[in-house]
N, C-alpha and C positions, 0 to 999 in steps of 0.2 A: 519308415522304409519297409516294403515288404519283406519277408524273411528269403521268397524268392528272390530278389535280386541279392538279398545280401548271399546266397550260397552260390550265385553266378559270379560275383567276383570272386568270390571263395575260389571256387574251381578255375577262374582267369588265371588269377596270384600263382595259383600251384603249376599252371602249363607252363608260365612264361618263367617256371624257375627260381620262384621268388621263395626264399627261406620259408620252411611251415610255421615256426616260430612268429617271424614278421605277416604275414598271411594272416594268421589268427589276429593278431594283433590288431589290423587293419580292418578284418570283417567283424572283432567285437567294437572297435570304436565306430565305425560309420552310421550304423542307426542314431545314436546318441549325437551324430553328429550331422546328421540331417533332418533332427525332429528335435528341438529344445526341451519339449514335454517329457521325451523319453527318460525313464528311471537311472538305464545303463551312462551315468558320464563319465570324463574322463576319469574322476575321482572314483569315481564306484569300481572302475576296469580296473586302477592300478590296486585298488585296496583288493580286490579279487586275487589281484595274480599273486601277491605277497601272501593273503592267508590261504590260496590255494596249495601253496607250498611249508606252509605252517603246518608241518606234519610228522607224528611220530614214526607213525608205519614208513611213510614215504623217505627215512636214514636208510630204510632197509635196500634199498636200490644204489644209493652208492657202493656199499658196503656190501653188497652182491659184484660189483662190478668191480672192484677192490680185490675181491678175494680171488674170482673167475681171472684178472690179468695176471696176478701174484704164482695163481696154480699155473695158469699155462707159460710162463717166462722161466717155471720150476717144473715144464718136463712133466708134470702129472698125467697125462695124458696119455705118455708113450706108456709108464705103468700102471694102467687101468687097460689097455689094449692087450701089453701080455699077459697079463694074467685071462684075458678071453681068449686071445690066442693059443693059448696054449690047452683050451679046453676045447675052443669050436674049430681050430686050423685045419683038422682032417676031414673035417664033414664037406659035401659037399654044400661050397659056397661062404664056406666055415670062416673066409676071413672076409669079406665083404660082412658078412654078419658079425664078426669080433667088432667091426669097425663101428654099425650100427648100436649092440650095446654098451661101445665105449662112450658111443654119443647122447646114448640114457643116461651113463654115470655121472657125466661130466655137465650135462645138462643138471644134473643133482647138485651140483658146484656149481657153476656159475651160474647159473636163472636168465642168460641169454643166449640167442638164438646164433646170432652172430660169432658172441665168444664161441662157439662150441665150435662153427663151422673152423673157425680160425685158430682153436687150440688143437684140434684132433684131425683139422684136414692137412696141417704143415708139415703133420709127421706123419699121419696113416695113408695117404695119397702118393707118396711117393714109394712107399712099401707096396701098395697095392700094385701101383704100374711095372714095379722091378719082379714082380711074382709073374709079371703076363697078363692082367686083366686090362682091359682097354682104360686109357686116359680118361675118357669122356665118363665112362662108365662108374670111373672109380668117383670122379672128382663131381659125378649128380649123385652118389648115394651119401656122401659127406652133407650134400647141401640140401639135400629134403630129411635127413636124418638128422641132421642140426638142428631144423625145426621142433624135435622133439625137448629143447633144449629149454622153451619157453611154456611146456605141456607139463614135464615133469616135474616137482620140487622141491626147492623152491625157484618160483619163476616169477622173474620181477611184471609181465602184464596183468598176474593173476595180484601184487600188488596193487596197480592201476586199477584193476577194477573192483579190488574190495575198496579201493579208497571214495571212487566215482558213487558205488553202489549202497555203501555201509555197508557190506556184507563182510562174516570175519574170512580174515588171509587166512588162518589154519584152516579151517573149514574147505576153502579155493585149491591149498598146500594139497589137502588128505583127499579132495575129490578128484584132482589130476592123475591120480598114479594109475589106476587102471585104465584109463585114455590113453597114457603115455605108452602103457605095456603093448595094448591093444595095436597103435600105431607102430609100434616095433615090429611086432610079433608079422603085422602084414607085408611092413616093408621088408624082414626078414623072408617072407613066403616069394615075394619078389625076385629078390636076389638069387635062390634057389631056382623058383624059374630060368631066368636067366642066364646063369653058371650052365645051367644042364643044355640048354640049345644053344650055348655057344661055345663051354666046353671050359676045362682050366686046363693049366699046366704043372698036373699034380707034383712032379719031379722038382720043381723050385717050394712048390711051397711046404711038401713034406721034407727041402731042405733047411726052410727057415721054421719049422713048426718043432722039428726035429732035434735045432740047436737047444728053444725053451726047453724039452724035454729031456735034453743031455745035463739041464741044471739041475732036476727036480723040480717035485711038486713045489716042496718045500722053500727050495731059493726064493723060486719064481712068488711064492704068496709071499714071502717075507720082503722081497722085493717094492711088492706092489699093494702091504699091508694098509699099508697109512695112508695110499691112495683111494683103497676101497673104505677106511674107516671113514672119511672125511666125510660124504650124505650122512652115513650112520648116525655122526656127532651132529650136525646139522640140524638132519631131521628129528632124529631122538632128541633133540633139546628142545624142541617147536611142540612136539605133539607127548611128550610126558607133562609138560605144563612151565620144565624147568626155564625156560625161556619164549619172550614173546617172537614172532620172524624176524623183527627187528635188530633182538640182542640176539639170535643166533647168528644172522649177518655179521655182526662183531666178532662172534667168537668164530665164523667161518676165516674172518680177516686173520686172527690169531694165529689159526693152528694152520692154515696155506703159510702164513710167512716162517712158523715153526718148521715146519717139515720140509720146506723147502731150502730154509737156512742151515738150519741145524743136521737135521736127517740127510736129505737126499743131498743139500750141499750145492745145488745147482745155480742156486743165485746167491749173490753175496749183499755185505750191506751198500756197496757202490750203487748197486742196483737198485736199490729202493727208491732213490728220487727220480730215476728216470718212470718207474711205475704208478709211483705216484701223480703225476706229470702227465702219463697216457690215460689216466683215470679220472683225471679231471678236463680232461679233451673228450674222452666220452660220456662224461657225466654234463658237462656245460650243455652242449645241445638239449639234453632229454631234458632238462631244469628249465629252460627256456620254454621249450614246447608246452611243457607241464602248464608251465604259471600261464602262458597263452590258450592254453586248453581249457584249464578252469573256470577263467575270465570269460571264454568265445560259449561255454556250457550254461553260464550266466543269462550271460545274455539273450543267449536262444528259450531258456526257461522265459526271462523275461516279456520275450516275443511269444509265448504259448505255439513257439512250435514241436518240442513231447506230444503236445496233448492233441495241435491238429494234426503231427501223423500217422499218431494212434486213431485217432476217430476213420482218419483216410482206411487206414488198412482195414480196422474191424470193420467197416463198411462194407467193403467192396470183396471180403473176405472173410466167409462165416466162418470157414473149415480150419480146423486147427491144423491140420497135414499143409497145406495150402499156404495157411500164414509162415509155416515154421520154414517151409522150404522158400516163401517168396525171401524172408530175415536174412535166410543161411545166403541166395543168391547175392542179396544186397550187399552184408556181409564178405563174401568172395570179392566182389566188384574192391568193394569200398579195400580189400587186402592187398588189391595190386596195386592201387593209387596213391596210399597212404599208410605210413609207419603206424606201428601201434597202438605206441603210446597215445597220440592227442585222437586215433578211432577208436580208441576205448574211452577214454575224458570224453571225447564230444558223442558217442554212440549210444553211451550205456542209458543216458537221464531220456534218451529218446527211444528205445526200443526196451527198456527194463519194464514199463506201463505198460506195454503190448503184451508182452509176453507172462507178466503177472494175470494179468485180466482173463488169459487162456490157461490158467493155472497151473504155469512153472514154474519151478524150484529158482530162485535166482541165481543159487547156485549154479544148476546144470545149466540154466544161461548163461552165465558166465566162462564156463565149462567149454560150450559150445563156440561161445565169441571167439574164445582164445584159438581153440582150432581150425576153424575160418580164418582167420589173420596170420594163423600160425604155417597154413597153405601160403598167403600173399608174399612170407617171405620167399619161395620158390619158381614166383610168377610174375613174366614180365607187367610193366616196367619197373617198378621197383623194386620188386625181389631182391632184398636186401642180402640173403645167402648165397643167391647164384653171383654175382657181385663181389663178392667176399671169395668163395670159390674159387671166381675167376682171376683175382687178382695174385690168386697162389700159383695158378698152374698156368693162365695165358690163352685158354680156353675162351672164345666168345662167349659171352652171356646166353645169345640167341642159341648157340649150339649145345650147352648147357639144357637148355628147358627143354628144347628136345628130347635129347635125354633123358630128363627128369621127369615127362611127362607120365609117362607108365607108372611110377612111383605115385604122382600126384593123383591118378586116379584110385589109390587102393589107399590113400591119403583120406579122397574123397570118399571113399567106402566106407571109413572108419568114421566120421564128420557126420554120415545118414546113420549108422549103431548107436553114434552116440546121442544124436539130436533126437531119438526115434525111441530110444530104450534109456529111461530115465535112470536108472538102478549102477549103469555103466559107469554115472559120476558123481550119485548118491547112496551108491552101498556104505560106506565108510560113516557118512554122518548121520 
């Protein structure tokens, strides 16, 4: 079966709503099942998706997702906010920007895009709209600054694609932080725009900036100590050597259910089964995808489609400016369509030859991927953070991207820095 037809039912499966999980499923079986000759049979798919998921690194994504529900059911969130509040509330635009670096921190915790939107936008959204700043306004800087969530780390698709690539997760870990900064730092420039041409209502928020200030410095950090320690312990365990990203996952699991129990007190042991419980409703799907990903990545090797559409592009496409920006478009397309997880499994074996051959880092391809995808979660139709967003506030999606769209071009801006100046996501290694 040509490899074109098999990607036309591919993209059938996905219109008509049919599980990505099952999709894949059915576009790695069918060659094998329209040609006896073909290598891929059923036996080759299923032994694929089991040792697909036969993986050490890939603990680390439950156990990301473990920790990320634990913090946000324990209130971390709201103490990672004041303590930026209480530093940026005055400036102008000071807390739409508090709300942004809460979304770098916590993105530091949970290593998802999603979590972040839904741990930081339950509680900083509705602070934002009682200060006076527009609903729309507040609840699109939540949902393209969440995105930062799968940039910073650790971040479980920089997982995925050290798994897809062999490239090391530390390496992915230490090359995201100035990416992440960078994309702050614009969408922060943003927001200052904004505030200024349409104005705040300094009077409420120098009343709520004013309360943190009547506690002290000191309350306020000691407050919100343990919340800011958590990347610290995190990352410091990953990149001194003391732990691989995996066992720091574990130890992320630890010290959220520590602090949250013990310290802040905000959940109790009743609560742990129900946590439990939501962690493996969103871990099921992505295990699924996963083992159907690796299988469908299979099999397309099998079919030498890598290498015919590496031949296609370097053909028709000497200029390395040219190839890198036709990837990035492909890339965008392929972010609105499709989750992640199985565009990075099925992307990477097919675009990592290209972009070696034109002598990049696989890192900063990698780098790059994730920022491309990491925009899709902001753009219809599957924008998985406006989605999430909207489920908080009741906001249309459509209305939503709207919104968001301003942001998502200075998104964009950061995506051409970083694709363009290599040093942006290989200074570190």
């Amino acid at each position: 079966m040509p490899a074109v037809v098999v990607f036309i039912i591919f993209v059938v499966c996905l219109v008509t709503a049919i599980p990505v999980s099952i999709t894949l499923g059915i576009a790695s079986i069918l060659p094998g099942a329209f040609d006896s000759s073909f290598t891929a049979t059923g036996q080759f798919i299923v032994r694929s998706m089991l040792g697909g998921i036969d993986s050490f690194p890939l603990l680390a994504v439950p156990m990301f997702v473990l920790s990320g529900i634990v913090m946000a059911k324990g209130g971390i969130s709201r103490k990672l906010f004041d303590v930026f509040a209480y530093f940026l509330g005055k400036l102008t635009a000071g807390m739409p920007c508090a709300v942004i670096v809460t979304c770098l921190f916590y993105g530091a915790i949970s290593g998802s895009a999603p979590a972040t939107v839904a741990a930081v936008g339950s509680m900083t959204i509705p602070i934002l709209t009682k200060l006076g700043y527009d609903k729309k306004f507040s609840t699109a800087v939540v949902a393209v600054a969440g995105g930062l969530g799968v940039i910073i780390p650790p971040s479980i698709p920089f997982i995925m694609y050290g798994m897809a690539s062999g490239e090391s997760v530390s390496d992915l870990f230490i090359s995201g932080i100035i990416p992440g900064i960078l994309i702050g730092a614009l969408l922060m420039a943003y927001t200052v725009f904004y505030c200024r041409k349409h104005g705040e209502d300094k009077e409420k928020i120098h009343a709520v900036v004013d309360e943190l200030h009547d506690k002290g410095f000191w309350a306020v950090l000691r407050e919100s100590f343990f919340a800011l320690l958590s990347p610290v312990i995190i990352l410091g365990c990953i990149y001194s050597g003391v732990a691989s990203p995996t066992e720091a996952a574990v130890i992320s699991v630890f010290y959220a259910a520590a602090v949250s129990l013990l310290i802040y007190k905000t959940i109790k042991l009743k609560d742990i089964w129900g946590i439990l419980v939501e962690t493996v409703r969103t871990y099921a799907p992505i295990l699924f995808i996963l083992a159907a990903s690796v299988a469908f990545s299979r099999v397309l090797t099998l079919m030498q489609v890598p290498q015919t559409v590496s031949e296609w592009i370097l053909t028709h496409f000497s200029n390395k400016i040219m190839i890198l920006l036709v990837i990035n478009i492909f890339l965008l397309i392929v972010g609105m369509v499709m989750d992640t997880t199985p565009a990075i499994l099925i992307l990477t074996p097919i675009l990592l030859p290209i972009v070696t051959a034109i002598g990049m880092n696989p890192i900063h391809f990698g780098i790059m991927m994730v920022v491309n995808l990491a925009i899709g979660f902001v753009t219809p139709p599957i924008g998985v953070n406006l989605f999430v967003a909207s489920s908080l506030t009741g906001i249309p999606v459509v209305e939503l991207a709207k919104k968001a769209m301003p942001m998502i071009v200075y998104f964009l801006a950061a995506l051409l820095a970083i694709t363009f100046i290599p040093a942006i996501s290989t200074a570190f290694i």
